[in-house]
N, C-alpha and C positions, 0 to 999 in steps of 0.2 A: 740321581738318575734312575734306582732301580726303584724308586717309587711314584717317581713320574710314569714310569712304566705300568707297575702297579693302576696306578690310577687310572690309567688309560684303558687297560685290560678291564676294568670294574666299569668302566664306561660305556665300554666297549660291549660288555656283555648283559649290562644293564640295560642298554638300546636293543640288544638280539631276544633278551628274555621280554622285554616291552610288546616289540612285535610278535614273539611265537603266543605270550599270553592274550594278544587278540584275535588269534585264527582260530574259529573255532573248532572242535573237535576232532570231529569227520574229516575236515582238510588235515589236520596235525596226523592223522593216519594213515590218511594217504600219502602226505610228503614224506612219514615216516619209513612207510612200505615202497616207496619209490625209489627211495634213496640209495638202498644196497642191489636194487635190482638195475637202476640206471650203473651204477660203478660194476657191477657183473656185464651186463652187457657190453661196453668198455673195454675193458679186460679181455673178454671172450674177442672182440673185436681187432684191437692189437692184437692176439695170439693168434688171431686167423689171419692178419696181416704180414706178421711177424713170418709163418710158416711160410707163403706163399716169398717173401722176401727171399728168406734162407734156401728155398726150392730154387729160386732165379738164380741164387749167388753161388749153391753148390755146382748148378749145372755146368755156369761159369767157369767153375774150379775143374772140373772138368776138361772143360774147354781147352784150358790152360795147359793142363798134363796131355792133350790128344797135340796140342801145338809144341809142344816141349820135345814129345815125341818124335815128333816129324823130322824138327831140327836133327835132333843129334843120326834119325835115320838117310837123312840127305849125307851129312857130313861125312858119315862111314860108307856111302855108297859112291862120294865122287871120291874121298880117300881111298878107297878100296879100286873104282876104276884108275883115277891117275897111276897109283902103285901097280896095278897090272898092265899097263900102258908100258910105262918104263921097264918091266921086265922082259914085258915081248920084245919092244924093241933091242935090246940090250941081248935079248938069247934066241929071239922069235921063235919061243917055245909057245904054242897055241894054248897050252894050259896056265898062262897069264893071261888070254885075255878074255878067260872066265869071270873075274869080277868086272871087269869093262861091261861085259853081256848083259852081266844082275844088274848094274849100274843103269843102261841104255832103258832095259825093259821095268826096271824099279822107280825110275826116275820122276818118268811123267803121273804115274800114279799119286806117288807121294807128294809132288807139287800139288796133284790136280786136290787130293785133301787138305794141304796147307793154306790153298786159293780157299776153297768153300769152307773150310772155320775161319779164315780170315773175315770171308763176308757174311758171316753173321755172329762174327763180334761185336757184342755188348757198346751201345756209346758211339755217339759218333764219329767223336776225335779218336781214341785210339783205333777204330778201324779205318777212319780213313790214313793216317800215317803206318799202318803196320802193310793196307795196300800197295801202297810206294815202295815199302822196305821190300817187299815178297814180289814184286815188279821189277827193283832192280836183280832181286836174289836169281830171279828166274833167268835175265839177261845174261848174269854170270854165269851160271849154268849151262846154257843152251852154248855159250862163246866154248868154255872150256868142253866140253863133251862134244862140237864142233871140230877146236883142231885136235883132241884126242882121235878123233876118228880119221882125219885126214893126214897124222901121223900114222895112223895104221894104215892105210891104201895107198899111202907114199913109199912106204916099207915095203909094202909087198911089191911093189913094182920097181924098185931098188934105184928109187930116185929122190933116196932123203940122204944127202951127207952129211956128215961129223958135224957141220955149221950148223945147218937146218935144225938138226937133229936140240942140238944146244942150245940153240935160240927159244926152237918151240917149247923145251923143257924150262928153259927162264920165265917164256909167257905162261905158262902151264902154271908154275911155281907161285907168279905172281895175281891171277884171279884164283888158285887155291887161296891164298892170303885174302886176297876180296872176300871171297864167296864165305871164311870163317869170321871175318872181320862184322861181318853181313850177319851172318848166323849167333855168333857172338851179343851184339846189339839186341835183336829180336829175342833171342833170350834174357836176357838180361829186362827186355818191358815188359815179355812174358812172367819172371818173376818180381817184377813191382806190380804189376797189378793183380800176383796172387797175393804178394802180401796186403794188398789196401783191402782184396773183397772176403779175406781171413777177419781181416780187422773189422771190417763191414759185419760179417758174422758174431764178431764179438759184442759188436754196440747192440744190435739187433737182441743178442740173449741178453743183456742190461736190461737192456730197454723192458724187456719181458719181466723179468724179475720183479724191476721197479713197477710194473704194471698190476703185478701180482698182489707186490706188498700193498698196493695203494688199495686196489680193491678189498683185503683183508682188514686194514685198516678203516674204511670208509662204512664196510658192514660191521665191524667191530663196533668202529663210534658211533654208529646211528643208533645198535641196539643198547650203548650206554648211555646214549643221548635220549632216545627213546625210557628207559629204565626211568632215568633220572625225571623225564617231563612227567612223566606219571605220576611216579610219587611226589613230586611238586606241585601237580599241575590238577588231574583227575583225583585223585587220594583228598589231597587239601579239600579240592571244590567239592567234594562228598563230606568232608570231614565240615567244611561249615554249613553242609544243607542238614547234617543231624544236629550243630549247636544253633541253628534259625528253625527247627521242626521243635525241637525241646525248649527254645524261647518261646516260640509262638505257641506251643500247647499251655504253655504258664502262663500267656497272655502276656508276654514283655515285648520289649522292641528286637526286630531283627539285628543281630551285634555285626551280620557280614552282609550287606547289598549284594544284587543280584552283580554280576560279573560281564551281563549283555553279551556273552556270545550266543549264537543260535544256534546252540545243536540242543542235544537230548539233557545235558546235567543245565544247560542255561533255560532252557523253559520249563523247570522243574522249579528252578530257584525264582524264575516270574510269578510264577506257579504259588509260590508260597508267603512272596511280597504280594501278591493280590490279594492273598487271606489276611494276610495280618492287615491289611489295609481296610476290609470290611469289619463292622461294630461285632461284636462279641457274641454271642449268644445270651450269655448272662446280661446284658449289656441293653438288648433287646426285650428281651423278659421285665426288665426295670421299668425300664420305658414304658413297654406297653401298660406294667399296672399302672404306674403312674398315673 
């Protein structure tokens, strides 16, 4: 097996050296000089890609911590009104229903923030599904800071009894449970989609990496590829234009043919098979006394 391989490779490279030995020179310079400057460009290319990626995903990340936020600032502000709700009513000390107030006046703010990062979240799908979630979130909100306040104006007018009073605090209890059940949820795809666009960050630095390596690689090989063509390729074909100039100054036969590419060492070697091909000088001299 590993000499079929062999074999293959020797084929393989015996067809690639076939055709680089017929392009002539000027082209072999050029592919050679292209070569690492095409893999740079590339390179640079992904890394400007790369950045611009990473800039979108951070913002994202962002995104995510301003919507995180939000939650836990709603949570503590109807936590905070409900709790001073129940204390007024239970003492109707007016310094309960100081976080009602923060609550009332913090409220629509922080929605009105949660609404505008929702709608320019990233992606279709998770912004249209986080819409609905923050749609119904809102409904439960407006309900429960609705009868919290009609608890309070019922009070003051001393037309909430011990029933009322029980009931509303059961209903109350039970869209608190919504409204975190709610809150809960939205957090929770708030951190799955920080962890995918973290992990998104990660592939992205990979990806660079390997970008890096491949371009370092790519100008590596071309200048040992390069290296190697030379002294194979220009070295040799100098190296038989001095044993066909030192035949031909003996007058013997060219031991290397010309090679037929057109650049500058191939019409040099035309060049010297066209002399040896005319009669001699000595040759002519003969003749002529003859």
């Amino acid at each position: 097996m590993i000499q079929k391989l062999t074999n293959v490779y020797k084929s393989i490279a015996r067809i690639i050296s076939n055709i680089w030995n017929n392009i002539p020179l000027h082209h072999q310079g050029k592919i050679l000089t292209m070569l690492p400057i095409i893999a740079v460009i590339i390179s640079a290319s992904v890394a400007i890609l790369g950045n611009y990626q990473r800039a979108r995903i951070e913002s994202a990340m962002q995104h995510h911590v301003q919507m995180s936020q939000g939650f836990n600032d709603i949570l503590a502000l109807m936590v905070n009104a409900e709790t001073g709700m129940r204390g007024y009513l239970l003492t109707r000390d007016q310094d309960f229903l100081e976080p009602y107030a923060v609550a009332e006046h913090g409220l629509p703010m922080t929605i009105a923030e949660i609404s505008a990062l929702t709608e320019s979240e990233p992606g279709g799908s998770p912004r249209l599904r986080k819409l609905s979630m923050v749609s119904r979130l809102t409904v439960l909100i407006d309900q429960q800071m609705t009868d919290l306040d009609w608890q309070w104006h019922t009070v003051d007018a001393g037309s909430l009894s011990a029933d009322q009073m029980s009931q509303h605090l059961a209903i109350g209890k039970q869209l608190m449970d919504e409204i975190r059940e709610n809150v809960g949820t939205m957090q929770r795809e708030e951190d799955r989609l920080l962890l995918e666009r973290m992990q998104d960050i990660h592939d992205i630095r990979v990806r660079d990496y390997i970008a890096v390596f491949l371009t370092l690689a790519v100008g590596l090989g071309t200048r040992l590829i390069a290296w190697y063509l030379f002294s194979r390729g220009v070295i040799r074909r100098i190296e038989h234009l001095a044993v066909n100039t030192r035949s031909l100054e003996h007058g013997g036969p060219l031991p290397f043919p010309p090679s037929g590419k057109q650049d500058a060492i191939g019409r040099l070697e035309q060049e010297i098979a066209h002399l040896a091909r005319k009669p001699s000088s000595a040759a002519r001299s003969t003749s002529a006394t003859g």
